[in-house]
N, C-alpha and C positions, 0 to 999 in steps of 0.2 A: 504493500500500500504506500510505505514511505516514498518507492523509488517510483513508482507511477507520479505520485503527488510534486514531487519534485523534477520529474523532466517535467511534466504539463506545466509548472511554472517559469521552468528554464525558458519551455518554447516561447510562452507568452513574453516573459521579458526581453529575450531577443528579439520581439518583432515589435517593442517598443512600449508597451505597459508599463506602470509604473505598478510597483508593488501590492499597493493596498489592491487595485482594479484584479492583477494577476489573480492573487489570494482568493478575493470576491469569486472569481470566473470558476479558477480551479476546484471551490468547495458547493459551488451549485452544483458541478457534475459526478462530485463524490455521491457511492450508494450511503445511505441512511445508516446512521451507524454512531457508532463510540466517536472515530476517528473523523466523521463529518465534525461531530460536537467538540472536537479539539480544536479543530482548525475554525470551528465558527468562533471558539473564547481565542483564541491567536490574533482574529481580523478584528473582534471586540478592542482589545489591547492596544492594539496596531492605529487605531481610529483614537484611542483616548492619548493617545503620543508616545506609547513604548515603541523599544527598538523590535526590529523584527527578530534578535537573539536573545533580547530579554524575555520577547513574548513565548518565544519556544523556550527558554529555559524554568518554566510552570510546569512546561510538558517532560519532565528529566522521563518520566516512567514510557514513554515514548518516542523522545526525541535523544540520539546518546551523545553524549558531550564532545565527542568529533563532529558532528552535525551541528553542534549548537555556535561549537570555535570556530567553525568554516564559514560560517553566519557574521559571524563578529569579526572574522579579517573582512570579511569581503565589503562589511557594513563602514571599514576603519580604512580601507584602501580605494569603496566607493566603484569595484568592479564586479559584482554582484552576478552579471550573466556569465563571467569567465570561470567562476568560483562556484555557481549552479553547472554548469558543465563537469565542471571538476566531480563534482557531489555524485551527480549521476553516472559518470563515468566509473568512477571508486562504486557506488552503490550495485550496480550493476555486473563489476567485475567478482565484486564478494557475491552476488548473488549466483553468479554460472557455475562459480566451482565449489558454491555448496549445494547446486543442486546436481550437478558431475558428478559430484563424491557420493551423492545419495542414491542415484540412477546408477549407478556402478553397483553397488554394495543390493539393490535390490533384486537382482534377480540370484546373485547367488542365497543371499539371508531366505528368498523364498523357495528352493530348490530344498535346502537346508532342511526346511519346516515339513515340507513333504515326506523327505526321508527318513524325519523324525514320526512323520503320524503314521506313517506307512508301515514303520521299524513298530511301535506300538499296536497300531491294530494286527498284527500280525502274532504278538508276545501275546496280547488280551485276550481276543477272538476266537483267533484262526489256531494256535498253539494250544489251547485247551481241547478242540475236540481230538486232534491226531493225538495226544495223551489219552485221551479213551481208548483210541483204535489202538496203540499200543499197550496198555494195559492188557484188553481181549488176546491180544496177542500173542503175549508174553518173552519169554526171553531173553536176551542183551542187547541193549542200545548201543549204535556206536558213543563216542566222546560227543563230540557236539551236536548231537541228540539231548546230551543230560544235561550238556551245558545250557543248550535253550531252554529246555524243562525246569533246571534252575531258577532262570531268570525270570521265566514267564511266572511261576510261583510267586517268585518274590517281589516282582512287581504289582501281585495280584493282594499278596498281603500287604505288603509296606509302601506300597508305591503313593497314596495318597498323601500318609505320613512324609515321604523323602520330599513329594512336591512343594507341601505344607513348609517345611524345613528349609528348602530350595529359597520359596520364594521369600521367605524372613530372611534369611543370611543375603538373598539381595538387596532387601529393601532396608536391611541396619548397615549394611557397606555404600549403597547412595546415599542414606539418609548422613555417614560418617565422613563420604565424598563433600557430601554440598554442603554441610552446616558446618564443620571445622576446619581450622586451617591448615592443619597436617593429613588431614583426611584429604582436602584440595593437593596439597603438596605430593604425596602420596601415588594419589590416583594420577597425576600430570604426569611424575616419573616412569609409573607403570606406564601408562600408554605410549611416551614416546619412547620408550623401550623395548616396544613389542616388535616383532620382527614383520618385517614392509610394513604393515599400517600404521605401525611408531613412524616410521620416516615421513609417511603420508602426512601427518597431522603434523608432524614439526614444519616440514616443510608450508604447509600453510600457514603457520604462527608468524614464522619468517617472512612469507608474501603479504600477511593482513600487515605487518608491523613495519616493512619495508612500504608498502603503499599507502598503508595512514599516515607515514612520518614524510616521505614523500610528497604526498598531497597539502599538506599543509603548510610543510615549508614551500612548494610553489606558489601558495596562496599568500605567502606573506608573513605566516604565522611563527611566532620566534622558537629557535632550539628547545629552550627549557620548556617553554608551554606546549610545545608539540609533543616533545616529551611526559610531561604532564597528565596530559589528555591520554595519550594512549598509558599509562598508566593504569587512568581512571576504566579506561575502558576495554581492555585485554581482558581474553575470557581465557588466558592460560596463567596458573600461579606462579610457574618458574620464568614467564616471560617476563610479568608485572615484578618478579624480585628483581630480575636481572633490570630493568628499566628501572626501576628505581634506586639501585647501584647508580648504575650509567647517570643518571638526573642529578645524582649528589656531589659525583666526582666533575663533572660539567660544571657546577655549581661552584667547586671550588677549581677551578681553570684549569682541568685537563681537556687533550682531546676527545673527541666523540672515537674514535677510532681506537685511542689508546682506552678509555673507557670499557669499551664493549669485550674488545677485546680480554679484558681481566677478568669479565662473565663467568669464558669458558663455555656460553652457549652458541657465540652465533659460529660460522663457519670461518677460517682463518682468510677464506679468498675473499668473503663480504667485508672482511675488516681492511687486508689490504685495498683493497678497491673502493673505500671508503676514505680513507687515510693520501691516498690520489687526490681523491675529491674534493679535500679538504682545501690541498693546495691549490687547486684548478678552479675553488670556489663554485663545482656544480654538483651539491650534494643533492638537490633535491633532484635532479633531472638523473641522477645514480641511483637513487633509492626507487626510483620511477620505474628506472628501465631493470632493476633486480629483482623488483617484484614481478615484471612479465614473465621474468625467467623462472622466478620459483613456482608462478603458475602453470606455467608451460610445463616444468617438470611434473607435476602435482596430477596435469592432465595426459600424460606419458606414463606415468607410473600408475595410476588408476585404469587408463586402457590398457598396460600389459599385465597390470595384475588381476585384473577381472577376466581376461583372454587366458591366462593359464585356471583360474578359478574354475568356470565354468563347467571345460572339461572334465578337472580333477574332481569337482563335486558329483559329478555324474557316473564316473567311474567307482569312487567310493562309494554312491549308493546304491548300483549295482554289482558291488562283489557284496556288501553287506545281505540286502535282499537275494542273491544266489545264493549266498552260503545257508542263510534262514529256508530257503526253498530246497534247495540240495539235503541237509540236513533232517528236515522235514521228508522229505519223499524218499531216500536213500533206504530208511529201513522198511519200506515195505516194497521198495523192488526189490528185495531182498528177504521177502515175506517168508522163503522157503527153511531160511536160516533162524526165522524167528517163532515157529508153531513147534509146539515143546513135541 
């Protein structure tokens, strides 16, 4: 909704509207809603002489404080359509590759689900009546004959209970994730630890945090508050420690280079090639163009890893389901061996 609402006002201001008109235009043609009713107290505001980043900064629960700072350079430099350009541009690039990474991960999570109801109706069902027929039958079962019978038992006794259990130990591990600060700490390191999807997600911490700081400083917006703001607004814990390192040491006159570098998080080639920058005085048209790269990567790594998934998910669910059918029918094409 954000990134709609903001090119529609981009376009209008490029073609010449003044604010207040744009605002007006753009919330007629919003559907009925919460977010109409934001932007109608925005244009209220706007009319009684607030800035138009004071009037979004009511809306924090809405509007995030890189959008509100992007607002306030552009209200302070007086370039407002180059600066909406910008908004949407950044708005929209976060937006393809979280829906990339999502469209990716969806067909394999659903193939997943399959295999999983498939693997269960099979244990629940189907596995309890070939237990009868072998019973009548009698005699020795191969090995993973018993081993299924096993399972299928004891998914029949306890399997509600391990569910019941299952989904408490998930829900006191997010509830330990999101409300505590080690529990954040924690969970961030797990993740980009994990083998390819850890790289995945880091690698985008890097691209939002290379193209917010980017973006802002091309708008005008100073070091430390660029810094600042993505502080405030980083949705990874060890990014926000690392940035608020880097903000302190800035603070007291080192380089941004030399800074970062002392993380230990970012990559040593973004540091030297930032450290260039410095000299060359074009940090932000650097961080601009590092973030295309780590999207790029981001979108390279997501198509070849969802290109090996695919397959491998498909093949493990049918050795798993063969072995279950195999095992299943093996002892009574061998019925002869098993009538006492």
């Amino acid at each position: 909704m954000i990134v709609d609402f903001t090119r529609q006002l981009y376009t209008l201001m490029k073609a010449g509207l003044p604010l207040l008109k744009a605002l007006q235009i753009v919330c007629v043609q919003l559907p009925t809603g919460k977010f109409k009713d934001d932007i109608d107290l925005v244009i209220q505001q706007v009319q009684e002489g607030k800035s138009f980043s004071e009037s979004l900064s009511s809306l924090r629960r809405r509007f995030s404080l890189f959008y509100i700072n992007m607002i306030k350079a552009a209200e302070v430099s007086g370039n407002m359509v180059d600066i909406l350009r910008e908004l949407v541009q950044h708005l929209l690039q976060q937006r393809r590759i979280a829906r990339q990474v999502q469209t990716a991960f969806m067909y394999p999570a659903f193939v997943l689900i399959i295999a999983v109801a498939i693997l269960l109706v099979l244990l629940i069902f189907v596995l309890p009546v070939f237990m009868r027929i072998f019973e009548d039958l009698g005699g020795s079962l191969p090995t993973a004959t018993l081993l299924l019978i096993g399972l299928s038992r004891f998914i029949l006794r306890w399997g509600w209970l391990c569910l019941l259990l299952g989904i408490s130990l998930v829900a006191i591990v997010i509830l330990l994730v999101r409300r505590t600060k080690l529990g954040k700490r924690l969970g961030n390191m797990f993740v980009w630890h994990l083998p390819l999807f850890g790289r995945i997600v880091k690698t985008i911490d890097l691209a939002r945090f290379c193209r917010t700081l980017g973006t802002m400083l091309a708008s005008g917006v100073t070091l430390v508050k660029g810094l600042d703001v993505l502080k405030e607004t980083s949705t990874s814990v060890l990014m926000t420690e690392a940035i608020d390192e880097i903000l302190y040491k800035v603070e007291q006159g080192k380089s941004l280079s030399l800074a970062m570098e002392e993380t230990n998080i970012f990559p040593l080639s973004l540091v030297r090639m930032i450290q260039v920058a410095e000299e060359s005085g074009r940090i932000a048209e650097l961080f601009l163009d590092m973030a295309e790269d780590y999207e790029e990567e981001v979108s390279f790594t997501v198509t070849g890893l969802l290109s090996l998934l695919e397959p491998l998910l498909i093949v493990v669910m049918g050795v798993v389901v063969g072995f279950i059918v195999v095992s299943l029918f093996f002892p009574i094409f061998t019925i002869s061996g098993l009538v006492k």
